[in-house]
C-alpha positions as CSV (number, residue, x, y, z in Angstrom):
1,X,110.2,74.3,106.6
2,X,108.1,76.9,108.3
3,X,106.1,79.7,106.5
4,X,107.6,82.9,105.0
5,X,106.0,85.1,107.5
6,X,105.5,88.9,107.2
7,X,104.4,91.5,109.7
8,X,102.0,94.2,108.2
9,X,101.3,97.0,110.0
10,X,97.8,98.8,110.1
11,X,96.2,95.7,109.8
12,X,93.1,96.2,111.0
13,X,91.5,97.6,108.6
14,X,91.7,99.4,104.9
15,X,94.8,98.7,102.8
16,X,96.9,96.7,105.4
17,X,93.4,94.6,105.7
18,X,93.5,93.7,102.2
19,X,97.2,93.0,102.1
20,X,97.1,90.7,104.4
21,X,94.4,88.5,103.0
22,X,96.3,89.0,100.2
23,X,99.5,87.6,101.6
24,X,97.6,85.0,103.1
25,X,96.3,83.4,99.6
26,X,100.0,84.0,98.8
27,X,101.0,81.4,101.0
28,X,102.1,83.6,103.7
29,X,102.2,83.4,107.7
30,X,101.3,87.2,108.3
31,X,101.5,89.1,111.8
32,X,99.2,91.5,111.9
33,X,99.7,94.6,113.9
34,X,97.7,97.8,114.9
35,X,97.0,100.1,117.5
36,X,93.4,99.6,117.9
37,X,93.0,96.1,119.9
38,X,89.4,96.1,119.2
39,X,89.2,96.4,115.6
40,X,92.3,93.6,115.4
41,X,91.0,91.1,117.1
42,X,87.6,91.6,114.9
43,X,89.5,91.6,111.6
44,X,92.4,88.5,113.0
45,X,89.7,85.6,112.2
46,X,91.6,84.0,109.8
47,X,94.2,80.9,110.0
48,X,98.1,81.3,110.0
49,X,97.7,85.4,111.5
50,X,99.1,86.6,115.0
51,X,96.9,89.5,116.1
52,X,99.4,91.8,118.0
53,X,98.1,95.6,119.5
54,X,101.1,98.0,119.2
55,X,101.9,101.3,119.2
56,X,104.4,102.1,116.4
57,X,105.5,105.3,118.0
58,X,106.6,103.5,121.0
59,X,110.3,101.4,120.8
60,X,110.0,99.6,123.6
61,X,106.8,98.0,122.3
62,X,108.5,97.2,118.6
63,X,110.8,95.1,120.6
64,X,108.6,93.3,122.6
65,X,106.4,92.4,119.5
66,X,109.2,91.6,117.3
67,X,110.6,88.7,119.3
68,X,106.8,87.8,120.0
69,X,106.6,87.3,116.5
70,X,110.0,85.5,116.4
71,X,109.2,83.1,118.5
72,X,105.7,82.5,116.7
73,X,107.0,82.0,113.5
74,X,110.5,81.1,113.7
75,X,111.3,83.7,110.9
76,X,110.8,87.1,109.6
77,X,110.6,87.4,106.1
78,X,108.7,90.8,105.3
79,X,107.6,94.1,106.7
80,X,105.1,96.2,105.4
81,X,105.3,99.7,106.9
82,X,101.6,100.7,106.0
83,X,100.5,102.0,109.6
84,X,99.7,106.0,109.6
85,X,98.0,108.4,110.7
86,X,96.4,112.1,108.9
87,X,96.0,115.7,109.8
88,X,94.8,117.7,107.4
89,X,94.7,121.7,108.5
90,X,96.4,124.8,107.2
91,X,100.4,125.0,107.8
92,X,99.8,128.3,110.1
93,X,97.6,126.3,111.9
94,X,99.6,122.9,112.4
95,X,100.9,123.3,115.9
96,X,104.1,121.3,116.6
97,X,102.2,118.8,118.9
98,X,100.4,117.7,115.5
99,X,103.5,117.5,113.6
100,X,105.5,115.9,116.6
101,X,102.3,113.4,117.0
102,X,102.3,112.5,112.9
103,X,106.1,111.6,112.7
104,X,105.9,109.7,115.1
105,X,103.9,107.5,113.7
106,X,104.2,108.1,109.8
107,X,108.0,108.7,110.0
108,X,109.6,107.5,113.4
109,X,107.2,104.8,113.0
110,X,108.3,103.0,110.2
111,X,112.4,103.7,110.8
112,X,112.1,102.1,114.3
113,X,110.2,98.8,113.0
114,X,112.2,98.6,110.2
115,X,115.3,98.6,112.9
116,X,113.8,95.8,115.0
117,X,113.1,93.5,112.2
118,X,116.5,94.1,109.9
119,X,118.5,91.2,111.8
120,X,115.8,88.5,110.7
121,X,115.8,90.3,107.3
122,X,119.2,89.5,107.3
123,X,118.6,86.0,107.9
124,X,116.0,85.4,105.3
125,X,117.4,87.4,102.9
126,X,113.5,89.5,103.6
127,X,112.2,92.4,101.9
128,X,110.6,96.0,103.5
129,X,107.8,97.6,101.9
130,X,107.0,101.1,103.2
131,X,103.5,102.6,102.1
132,X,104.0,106.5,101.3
133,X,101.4,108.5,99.9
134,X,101.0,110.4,96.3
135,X,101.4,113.3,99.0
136,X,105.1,112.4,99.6
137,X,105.4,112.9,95.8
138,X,103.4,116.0,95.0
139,X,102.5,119.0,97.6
140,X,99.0,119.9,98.4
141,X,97.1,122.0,100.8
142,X,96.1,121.3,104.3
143,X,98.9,118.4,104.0
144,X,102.0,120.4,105.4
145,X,102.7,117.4,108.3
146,X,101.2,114.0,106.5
147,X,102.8,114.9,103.3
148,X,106.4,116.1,104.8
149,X,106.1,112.5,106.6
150,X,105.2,110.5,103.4
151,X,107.9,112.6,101.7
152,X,110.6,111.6,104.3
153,X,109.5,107.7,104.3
154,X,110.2,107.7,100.6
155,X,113.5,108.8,101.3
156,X,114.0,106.6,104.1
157,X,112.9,103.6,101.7
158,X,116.0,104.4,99.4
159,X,118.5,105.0,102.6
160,X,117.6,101.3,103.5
161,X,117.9,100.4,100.0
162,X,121.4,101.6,99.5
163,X,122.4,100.1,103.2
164,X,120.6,97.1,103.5
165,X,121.3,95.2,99.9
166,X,124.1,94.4,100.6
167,X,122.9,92.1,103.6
168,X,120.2,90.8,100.7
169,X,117.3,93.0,102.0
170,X,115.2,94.6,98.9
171,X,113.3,98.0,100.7
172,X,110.4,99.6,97.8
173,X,107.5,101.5,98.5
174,X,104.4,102.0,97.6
175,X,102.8,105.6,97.2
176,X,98.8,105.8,96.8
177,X,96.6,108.0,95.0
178,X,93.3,108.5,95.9
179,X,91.7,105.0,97.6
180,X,88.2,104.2,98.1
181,X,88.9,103.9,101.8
182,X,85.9,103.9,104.6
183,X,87.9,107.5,105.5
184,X,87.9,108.6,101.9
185,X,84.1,107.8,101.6
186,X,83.6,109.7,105.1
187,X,85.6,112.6,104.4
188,X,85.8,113.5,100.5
189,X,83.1,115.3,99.6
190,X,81.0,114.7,96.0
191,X,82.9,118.2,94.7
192,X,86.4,116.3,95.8
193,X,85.8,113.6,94.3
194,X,84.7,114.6,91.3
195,X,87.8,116.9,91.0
196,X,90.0,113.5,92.0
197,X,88.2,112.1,89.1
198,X,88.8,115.0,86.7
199,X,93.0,114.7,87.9
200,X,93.3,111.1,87.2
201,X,94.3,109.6,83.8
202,X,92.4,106.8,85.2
203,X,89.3,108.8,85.7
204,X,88.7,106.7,89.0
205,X,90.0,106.4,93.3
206,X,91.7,102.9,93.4
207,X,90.8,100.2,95.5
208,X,92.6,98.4,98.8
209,X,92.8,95.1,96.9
210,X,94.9,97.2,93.9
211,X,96.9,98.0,96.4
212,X,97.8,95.6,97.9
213,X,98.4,93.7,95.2
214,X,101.4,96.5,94.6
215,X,102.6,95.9,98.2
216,X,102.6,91.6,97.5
217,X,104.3,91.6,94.3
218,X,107.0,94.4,95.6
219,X,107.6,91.8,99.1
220,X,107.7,88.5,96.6
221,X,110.6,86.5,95.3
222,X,109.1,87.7,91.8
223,X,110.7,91.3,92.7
224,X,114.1,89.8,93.8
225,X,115.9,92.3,91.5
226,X,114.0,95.5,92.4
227,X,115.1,97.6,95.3
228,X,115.0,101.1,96.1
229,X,111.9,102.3,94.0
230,X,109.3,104.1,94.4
231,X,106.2,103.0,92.9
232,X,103.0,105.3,92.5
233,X,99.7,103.1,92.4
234,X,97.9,106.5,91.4
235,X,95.8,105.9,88.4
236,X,98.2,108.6,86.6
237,X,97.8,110.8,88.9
238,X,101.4,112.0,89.4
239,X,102.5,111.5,85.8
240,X,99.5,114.0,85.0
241,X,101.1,116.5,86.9
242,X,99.5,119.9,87.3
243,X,97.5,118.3,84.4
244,X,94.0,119.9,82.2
245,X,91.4,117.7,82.5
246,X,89.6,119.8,80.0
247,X,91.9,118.7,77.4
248,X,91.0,115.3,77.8
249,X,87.1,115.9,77.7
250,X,85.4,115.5,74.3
């Protein structure tokens, strides 16, 4: 019998990086998928991965890298959504080619894979894991596009949910805090991070491996009853809420 096999999207690098290594140790076949055919084909050096470039935005290149992966594998067993893109400006100065360019990828991105890959889901009884953000949970400035997106993905995740289990597809997703990303590090200044620190419980960014670790369990057989959740790997950060750090200082 072949290889469950998952496709992870974003692959190259950061948290869909670590996921698939993850997968990987898990036993997995994992198809890995991102935009950037450079960075792919440096991360893809490991056995039982197919390194495929694709834009997410585009449906006429989901197909043609769904049935490529088909006919690698044989089988489709996961998809992990994590692929995305950021904007981060005022609202009155987000222009609507912004917004149009970050659906695309954050929201029309993950609806059209997920479409593709549902009739081997349905085969394999498979699971979908989209990756949101804590800013589809919680508003904050300079996030009026990438946080309506992760907002609307979370949604999306329980509309598949709903639909989907009765074919025997689970859909979850994931929602990240703070993450010590290479684009955290480049952009968060020491004053933001510090003030990340102050807002969560945890007192700390996550990492990519904690992550993913979220992302493996939710597409595993050990979740076979869980479907429809969202699941905040945030240190605390949203059940803190508006929160008063100060409080919890000696």
């Amino acid at each position: 019998m072949s290889l469950k096999t998952a496709i992870v999207t974003g692959a190259a690098r950061g948290i869909g990086l670590a996921t698939t290594k993850l997968l990987l140790r898990e036993g997995w076949r994992v198809a890995m998928i991102d935009l950037d055919a450079d960075e792919l084909a440096a991360a893809a050096t490991m056995e039982d991965v197919l390194p495929l470039p694709c834009d997410i935005s585009d449906e006429g290149q989901i197909a043609a890298m769904t049935a490529r992966v088909a006919a690698w594998s044989g089988r489709i067993d996961g998809l992990v959504n994590n692929a995305g893109i950021a904007d981060f400006r005022p609202l009155d100065q987000t222009d609507h080619a912004t917004w149009r360019r970050i659906m695309a990828t954050n929201l029309d991105g993950v609806f059209l894979t997920s479409q593709a890959v549902i009739p081997h889901l349905k085969k394999a009884g498979g699971a979908i894991v989209n990756i949101a953000s804590i800013s589809g949970l919680r508003a904050s400035t300079l996030r009026v596009a990438y946080g309506t997106s992760k907002a609307a993905v979370i949604h999306l995740t329980r509309q598949q949910a709903v639909e989907l289990g009765e074919h025997g597809i689970r859909a979850n997703c994931v929602a990240p805090g703070p993450v010590d990303t290479k684009l955290a590090l480049a952009v968060h200044s020491p004053a933001i991070r510090a003030a990340y620190h102050d807002a969560i419980p945890l007192n700390r960014y996550g990492t990519e491996a904690e992550i993913a670790e979220a992302i493996t369990f939710l597409l595993s057989d050990r979740a076979s009853y869980i479907t429809g959740q969202i699941l905040a790997a945030d240190g605390g950060f949203d059940a803190a809420g508006v929160g008063l750090p100060a409080l919890r200082r000696p």
